[in-house]
C-alpha positions as CSV (number, residue, x, y, z in Angstrom):
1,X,-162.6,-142.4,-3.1
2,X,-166.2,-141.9,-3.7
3,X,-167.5,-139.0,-1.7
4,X,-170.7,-137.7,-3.3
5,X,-173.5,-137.5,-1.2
6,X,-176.9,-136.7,-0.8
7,X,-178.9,-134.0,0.7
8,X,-182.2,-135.5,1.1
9,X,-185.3,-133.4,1.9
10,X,-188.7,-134.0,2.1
11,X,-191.7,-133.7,-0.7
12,X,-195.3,-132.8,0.0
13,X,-197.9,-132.1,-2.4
14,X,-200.7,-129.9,-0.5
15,X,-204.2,-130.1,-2.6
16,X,-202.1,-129.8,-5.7
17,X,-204.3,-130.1,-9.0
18,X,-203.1,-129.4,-12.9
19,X,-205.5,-128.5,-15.3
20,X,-204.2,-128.0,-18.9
21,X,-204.9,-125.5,-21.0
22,X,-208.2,-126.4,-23.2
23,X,-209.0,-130.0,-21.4
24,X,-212.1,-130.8,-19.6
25,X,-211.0,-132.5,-16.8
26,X,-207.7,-132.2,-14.8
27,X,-204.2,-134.2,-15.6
28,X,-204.2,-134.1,-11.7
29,X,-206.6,-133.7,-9.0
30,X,-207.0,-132.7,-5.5
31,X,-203.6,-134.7,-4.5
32,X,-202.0,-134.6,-1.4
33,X,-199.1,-137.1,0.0
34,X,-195.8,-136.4,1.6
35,X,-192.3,-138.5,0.8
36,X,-190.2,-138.4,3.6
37,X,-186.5,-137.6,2.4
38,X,-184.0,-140.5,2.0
39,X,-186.9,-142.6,1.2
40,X,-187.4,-143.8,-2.7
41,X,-191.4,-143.8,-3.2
42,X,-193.0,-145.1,-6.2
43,X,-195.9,-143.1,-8.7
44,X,-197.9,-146.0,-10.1
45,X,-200.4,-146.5,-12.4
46,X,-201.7,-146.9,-15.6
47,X,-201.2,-144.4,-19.0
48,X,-202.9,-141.5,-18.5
49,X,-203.4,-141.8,-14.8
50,X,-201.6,-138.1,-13.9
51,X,-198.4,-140.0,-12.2
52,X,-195.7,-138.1,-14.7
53,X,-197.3,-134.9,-14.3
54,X,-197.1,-134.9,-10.9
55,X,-193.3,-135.7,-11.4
56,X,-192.5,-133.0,-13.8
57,X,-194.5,-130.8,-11.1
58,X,-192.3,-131.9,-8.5
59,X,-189.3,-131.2,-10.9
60,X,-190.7,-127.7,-11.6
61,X,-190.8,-128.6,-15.8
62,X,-195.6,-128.3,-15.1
63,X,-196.6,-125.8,-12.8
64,X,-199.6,-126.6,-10.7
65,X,-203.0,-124.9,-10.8
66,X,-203.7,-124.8,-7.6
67,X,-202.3,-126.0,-4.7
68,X,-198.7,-126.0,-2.6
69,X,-195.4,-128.3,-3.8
70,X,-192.7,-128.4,-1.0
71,X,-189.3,-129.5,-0.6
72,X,-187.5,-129.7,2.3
73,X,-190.0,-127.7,3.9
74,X,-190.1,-124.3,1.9
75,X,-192.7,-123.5,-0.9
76,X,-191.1,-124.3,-4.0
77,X,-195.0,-123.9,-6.0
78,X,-193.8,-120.9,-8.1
79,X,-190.2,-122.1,-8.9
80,X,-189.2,-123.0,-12.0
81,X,-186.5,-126.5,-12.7
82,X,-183.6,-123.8,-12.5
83,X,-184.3,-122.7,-9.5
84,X,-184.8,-125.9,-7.8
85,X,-182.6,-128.4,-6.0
86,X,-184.2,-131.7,-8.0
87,X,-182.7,-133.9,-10.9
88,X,-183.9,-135.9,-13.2
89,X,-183.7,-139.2,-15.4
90,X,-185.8,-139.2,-18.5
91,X,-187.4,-142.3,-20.0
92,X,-185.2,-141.7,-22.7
93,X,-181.8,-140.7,-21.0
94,X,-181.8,-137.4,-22.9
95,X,-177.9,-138.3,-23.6
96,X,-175.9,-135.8,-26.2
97,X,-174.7,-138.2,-28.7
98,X,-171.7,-135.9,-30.0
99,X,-170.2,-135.8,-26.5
100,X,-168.4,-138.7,-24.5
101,X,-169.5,-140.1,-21.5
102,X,-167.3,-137.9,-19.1
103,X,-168.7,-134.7,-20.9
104,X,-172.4,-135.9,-20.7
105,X,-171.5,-136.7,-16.6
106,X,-169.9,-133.2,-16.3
107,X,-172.6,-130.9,-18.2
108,X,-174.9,-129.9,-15.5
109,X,-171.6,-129.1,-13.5
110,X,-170.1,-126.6,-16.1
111,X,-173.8,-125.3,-17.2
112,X,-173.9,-124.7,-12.9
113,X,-171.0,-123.2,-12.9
114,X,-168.6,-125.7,-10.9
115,X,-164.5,-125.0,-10.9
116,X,-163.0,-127.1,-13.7
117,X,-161.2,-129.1,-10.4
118,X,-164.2,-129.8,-8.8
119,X,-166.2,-130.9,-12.1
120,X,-163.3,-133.0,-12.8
121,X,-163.5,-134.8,-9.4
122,X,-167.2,-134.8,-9.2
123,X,-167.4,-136.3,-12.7
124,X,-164.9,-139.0,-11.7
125,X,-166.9,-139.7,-8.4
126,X,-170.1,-140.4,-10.0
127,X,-168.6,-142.8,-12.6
128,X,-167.5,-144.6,-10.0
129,X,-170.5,-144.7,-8.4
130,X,-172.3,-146.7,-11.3
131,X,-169.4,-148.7,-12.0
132,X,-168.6,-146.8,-15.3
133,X,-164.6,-145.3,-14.5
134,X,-162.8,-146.4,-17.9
135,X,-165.8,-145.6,-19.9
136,X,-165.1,-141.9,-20.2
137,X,-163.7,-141.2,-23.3
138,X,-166.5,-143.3,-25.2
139,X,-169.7,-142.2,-26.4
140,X,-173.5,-142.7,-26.0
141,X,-173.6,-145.1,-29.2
142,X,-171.0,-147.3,-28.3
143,X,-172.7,-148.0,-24.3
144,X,-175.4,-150.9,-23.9
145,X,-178.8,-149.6,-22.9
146,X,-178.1,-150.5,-19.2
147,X,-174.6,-148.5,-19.5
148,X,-176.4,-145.7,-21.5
149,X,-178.7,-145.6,-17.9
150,X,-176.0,-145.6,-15.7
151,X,-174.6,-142.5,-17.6
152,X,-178.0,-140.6,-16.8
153,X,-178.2,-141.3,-13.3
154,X,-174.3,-140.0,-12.9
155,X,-175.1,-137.3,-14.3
156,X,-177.8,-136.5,-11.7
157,X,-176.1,-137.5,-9.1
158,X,-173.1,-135.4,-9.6
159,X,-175.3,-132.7,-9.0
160,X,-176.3,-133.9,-5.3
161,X,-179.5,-133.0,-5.6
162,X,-182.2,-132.6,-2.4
163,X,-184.7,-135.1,-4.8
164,X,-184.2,-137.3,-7.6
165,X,-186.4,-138.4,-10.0
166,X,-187.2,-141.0,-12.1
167,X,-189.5,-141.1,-15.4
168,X,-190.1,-144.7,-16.4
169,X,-186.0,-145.0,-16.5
170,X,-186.1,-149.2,-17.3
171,X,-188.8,-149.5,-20.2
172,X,-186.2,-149.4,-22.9
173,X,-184.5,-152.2,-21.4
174,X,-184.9,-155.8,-21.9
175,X,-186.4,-157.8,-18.7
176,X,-183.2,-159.2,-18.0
177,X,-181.4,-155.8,-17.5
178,X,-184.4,-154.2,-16.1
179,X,-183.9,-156.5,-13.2
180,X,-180.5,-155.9,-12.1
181,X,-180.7,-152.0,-13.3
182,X,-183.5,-151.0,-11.1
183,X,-181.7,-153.2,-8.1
184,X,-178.6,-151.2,-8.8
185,X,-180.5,-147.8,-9.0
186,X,-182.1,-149.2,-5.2
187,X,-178.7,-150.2,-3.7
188,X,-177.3,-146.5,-4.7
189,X,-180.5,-144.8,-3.3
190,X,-179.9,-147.0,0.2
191,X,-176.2,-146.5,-0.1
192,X,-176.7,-142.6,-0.6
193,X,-179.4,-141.7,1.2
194,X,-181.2,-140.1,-1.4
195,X,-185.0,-138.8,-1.9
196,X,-186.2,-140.7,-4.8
197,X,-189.6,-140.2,-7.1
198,X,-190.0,-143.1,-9.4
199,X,-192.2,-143.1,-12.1
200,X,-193.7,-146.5,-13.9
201,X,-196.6,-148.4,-15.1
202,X,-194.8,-151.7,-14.0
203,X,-196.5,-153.3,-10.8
204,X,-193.2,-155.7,-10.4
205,X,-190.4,-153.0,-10.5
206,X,-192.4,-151.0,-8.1
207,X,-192.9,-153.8,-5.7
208,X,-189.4,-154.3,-5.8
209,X,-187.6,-150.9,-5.0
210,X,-190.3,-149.1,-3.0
211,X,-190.0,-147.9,0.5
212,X,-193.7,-146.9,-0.2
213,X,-195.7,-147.2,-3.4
214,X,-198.3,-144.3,-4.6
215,X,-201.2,-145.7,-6.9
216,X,-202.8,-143.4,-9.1
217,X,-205.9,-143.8,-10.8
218,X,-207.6,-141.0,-13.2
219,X,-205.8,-138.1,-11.7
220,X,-206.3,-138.8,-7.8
221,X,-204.6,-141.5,-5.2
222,X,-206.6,-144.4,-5.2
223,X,-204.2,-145.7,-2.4
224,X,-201.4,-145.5,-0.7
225,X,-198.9,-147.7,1.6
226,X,-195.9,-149.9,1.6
227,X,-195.7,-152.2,-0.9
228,X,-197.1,-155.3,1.1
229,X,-199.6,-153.0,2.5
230,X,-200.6,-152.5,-1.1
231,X,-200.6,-155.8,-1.9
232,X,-201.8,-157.6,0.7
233,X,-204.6,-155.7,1.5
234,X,-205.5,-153.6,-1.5
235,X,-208.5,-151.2,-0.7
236,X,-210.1,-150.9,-4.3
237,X,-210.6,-153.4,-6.8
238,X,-208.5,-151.0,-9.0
239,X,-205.8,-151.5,-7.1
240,X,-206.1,-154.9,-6.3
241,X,-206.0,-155.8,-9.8
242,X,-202.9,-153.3,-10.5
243,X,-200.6,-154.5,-8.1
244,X,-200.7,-158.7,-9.3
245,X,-203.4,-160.1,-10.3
246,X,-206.4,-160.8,-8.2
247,X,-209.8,-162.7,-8.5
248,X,-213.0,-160.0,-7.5
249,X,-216.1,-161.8,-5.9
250,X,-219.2,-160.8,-5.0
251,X,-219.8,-161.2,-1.4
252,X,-222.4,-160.9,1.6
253,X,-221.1,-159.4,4.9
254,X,-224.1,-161.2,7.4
255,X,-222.9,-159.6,10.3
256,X,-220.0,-157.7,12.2
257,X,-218.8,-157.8,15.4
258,X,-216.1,-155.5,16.2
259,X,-213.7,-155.5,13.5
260,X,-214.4,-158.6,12.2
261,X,-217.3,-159.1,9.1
262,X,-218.7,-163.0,9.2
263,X,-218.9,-163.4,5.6
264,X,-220.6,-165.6,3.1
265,X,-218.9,-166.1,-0.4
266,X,-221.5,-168.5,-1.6
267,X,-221.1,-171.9,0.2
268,X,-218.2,-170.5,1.8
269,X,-218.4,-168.8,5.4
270,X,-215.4,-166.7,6.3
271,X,-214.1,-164.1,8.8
272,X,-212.8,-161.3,7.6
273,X,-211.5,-158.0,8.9
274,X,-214.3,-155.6,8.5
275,X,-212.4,-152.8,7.3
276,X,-215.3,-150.7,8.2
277,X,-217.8,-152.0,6.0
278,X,-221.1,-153.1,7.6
279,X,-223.7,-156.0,6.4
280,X,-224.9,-156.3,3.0
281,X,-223.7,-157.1,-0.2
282,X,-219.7,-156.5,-1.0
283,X,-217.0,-157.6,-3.0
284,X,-213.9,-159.4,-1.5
285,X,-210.4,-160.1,-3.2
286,X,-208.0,-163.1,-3.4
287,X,-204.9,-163.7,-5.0
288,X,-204.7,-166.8,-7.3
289,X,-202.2,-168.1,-5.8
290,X,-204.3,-167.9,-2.3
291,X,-206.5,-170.3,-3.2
292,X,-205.8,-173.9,-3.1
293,X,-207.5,-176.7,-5.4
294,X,-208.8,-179.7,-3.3
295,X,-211.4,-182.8,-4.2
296,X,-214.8,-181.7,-5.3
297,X,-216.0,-183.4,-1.6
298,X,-214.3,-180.6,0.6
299,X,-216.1,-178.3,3.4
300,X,-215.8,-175.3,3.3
301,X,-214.8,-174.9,-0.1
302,X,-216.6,-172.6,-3.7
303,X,-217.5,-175.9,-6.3
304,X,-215.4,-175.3,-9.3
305,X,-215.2,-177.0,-13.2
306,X,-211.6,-176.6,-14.6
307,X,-211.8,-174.6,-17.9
308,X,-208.3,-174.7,-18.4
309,X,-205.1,-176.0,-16.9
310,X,-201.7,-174.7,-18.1
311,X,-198.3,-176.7,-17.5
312,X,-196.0,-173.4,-16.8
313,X,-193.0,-175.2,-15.2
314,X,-192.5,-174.3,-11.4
315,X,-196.9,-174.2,-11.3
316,X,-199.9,-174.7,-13.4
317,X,-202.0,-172.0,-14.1
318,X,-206.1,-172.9,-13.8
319,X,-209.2,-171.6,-14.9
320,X,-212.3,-172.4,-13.3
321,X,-215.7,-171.6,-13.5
322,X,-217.8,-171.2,-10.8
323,X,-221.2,-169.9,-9.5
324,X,-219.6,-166.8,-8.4
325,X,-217.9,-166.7,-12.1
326,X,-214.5,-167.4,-13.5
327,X,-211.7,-167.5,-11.6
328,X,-207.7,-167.8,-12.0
329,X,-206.2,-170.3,-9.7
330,X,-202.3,-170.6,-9.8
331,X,-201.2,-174.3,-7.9
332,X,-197.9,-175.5,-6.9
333,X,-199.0,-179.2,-7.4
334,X,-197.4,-179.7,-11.0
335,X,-197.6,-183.7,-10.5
336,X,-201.4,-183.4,-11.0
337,X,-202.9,-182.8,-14.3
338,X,-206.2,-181.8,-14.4
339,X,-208.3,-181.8,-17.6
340,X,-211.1,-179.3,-18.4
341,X,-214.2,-180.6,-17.8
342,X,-212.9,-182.1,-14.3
343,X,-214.8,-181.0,-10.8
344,X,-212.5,-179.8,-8.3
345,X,-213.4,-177.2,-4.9
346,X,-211.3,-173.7,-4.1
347,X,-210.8,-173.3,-0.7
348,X,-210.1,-169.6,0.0
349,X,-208.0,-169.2,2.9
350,X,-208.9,-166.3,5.1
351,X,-205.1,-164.9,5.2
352,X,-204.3,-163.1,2.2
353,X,-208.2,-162.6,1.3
354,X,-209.6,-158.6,1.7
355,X,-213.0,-157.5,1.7
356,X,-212.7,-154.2,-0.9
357,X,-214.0,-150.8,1.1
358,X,-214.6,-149.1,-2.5
């Protein structure tokens, strides 16, 4: 019987900044956000962006230059990785090759200083867990990639940690495995109750396992919500654009009353929650799959000339040109093909389309 479990605390990051030795401008700055334990919260953004150093700060591995890191409520800021209650999967599993599976699973136990018993039984629990009991005597090179992972997170796990992290743990796998790996590394989190910190560049598998998503953007939070608060109402156009793709318009906010902007987007007149913007020029984003493709006749709707139309199956993909400039239009209606040169109108549906506040 399985009977690891976790003990899942809290993480806040008070004003923490990191500023390497030599650079110019920090790897993080100024960031503040708190995880609430059992929950598995996503770092996103692009290389470069300060989401792994603020990781390998919460593992203890970077030390912050100013600023306050807490777990479970105490002050861990001067701790180093030993003396904290975190583990961690590493992009590239960090697996010892001349050891088996079961001795890879056990290490942190006998470098911890477990009873032999207990290692044994904890070892044989976390196997379990990701489906890998039978698999002990082999090693690292004769495991899949996906089996290789599942060997990493035991080995975390055994350890019951108060956080677990993540550091880009599916980018050596192949789509196909990438799906069902990260929905197996979300069913244990559930299952467990863990604290997780996840780690990738990849707006899909963040969508898909986040309680709540982080976006980073050149060292500070450009946003932060759940992941359909990200996505359906994006604040920036940075993070519009990261999470799925989006098409950015300029806009003209005529007038607001209450919390609703009366906007013009060309020909188009739309209502749009304000999102504390006042009249003037502004930018607004829709989704390209938003926006439907009617007869060039239609009220209401932006005049368009099909650039391009792509057959991809379940949807074509279109590009249009417009007065507002080029936009990406993806349309269930497969049965109609439309050829470039052909005049069509976008109507842009008020659900699903945000005015940007930055």
């Amino acid at each position: 019987m399985v009977k690891l479990k976790g003990k899942a605390a809290s993480v806040v990051f008070d004003q923490v900044s990191k500023i390497y030795p030599g650079a110019t401008t920090p790897a993080v700055n100024d960031v503040s956000f708190e995880i609430d334990a059992g929950s598995l919260v996503t770092l996103l953004g692009p290389s470069g962006c300060g989401k792994t150093t603020t990781l390998r700060m919460i593992a203890g591995l970077e030390m912050p230059t100013s600023g306050r890191v807490l777990i479970g409520g105490s002050d861990v800021t001067p701790l180093p990785a030993t003396e904290r209650d975190v583990s961690m999967v590493f992009q590239s599993y960090a697996l010892f090759p001349h050891m088996t599976v079961l001795e890879n699973v056990s290490y942190g136990l006998r470098f911890s200083g477990y009873p032999k018993r207990e290692i044994a039984t904890r070892a044989a629990d976390g196997l379990a867990l990701v489906g890998l009991t039978g698999f002990e005597a082999r090693f690292p090179s004769e495991l899949s990639g996906g089996q290789q992972q599942r060997v990493a997170v035991a080995r975390a796990l055994v350890l019951e940690p108060q956080v677990l992290l993540f550091d880009e743990p599916l980018s050596n796998l192949d789509a196909k495995l990438r799906r069902r790996v990260r929905d197996e590394i979300r069913e244990l989190q559930q299952k467990l109750g863990l604290t997780v910190v996840y780690v990738t560049h990849d707006q899909g598998e963040a969508l898909a396992v986040s309680d709540r998503i982080i976006v980073m953007d050149r060292a500070v939070i450009a946003q932060q919500g759940t992941p359909q608060e990200l996505y359906d109402a994006p604040a920036t156009a940075f993070v519009a654009d990261f999470i799925g793709e989006s098409n950015i318009l300029p806009c003209e906010i005529i007038a607001v009353n209450g919390g609703t902007a009366n906007v013009r987007l060309g020909p188009v007149a739309l209502a749009l929650p304000a999102r504390g913007l006042r009249p003037g020029p502004a930018r607004l984003a829709v989704r390209p799959h938003r926006v439907r493709l009617a007869a060039a006749d239609a009220p209401n709707a932006l005049p368009a000339t099909v650039a391009k139309s792509t057959y991809a199956g379940s949807h074509l993909e279109v590009a249009v040109t417009t007065e507002l400039g080029a936009l990406f239009v993806v349309s269930p209606e497969t049965g109609t093909p439309l050829a470039p040169g052909a005049s069509v109108a976008l109507v842009i549906p008020t659900e699903g389309t945000v005015l940007l506040v930055a």
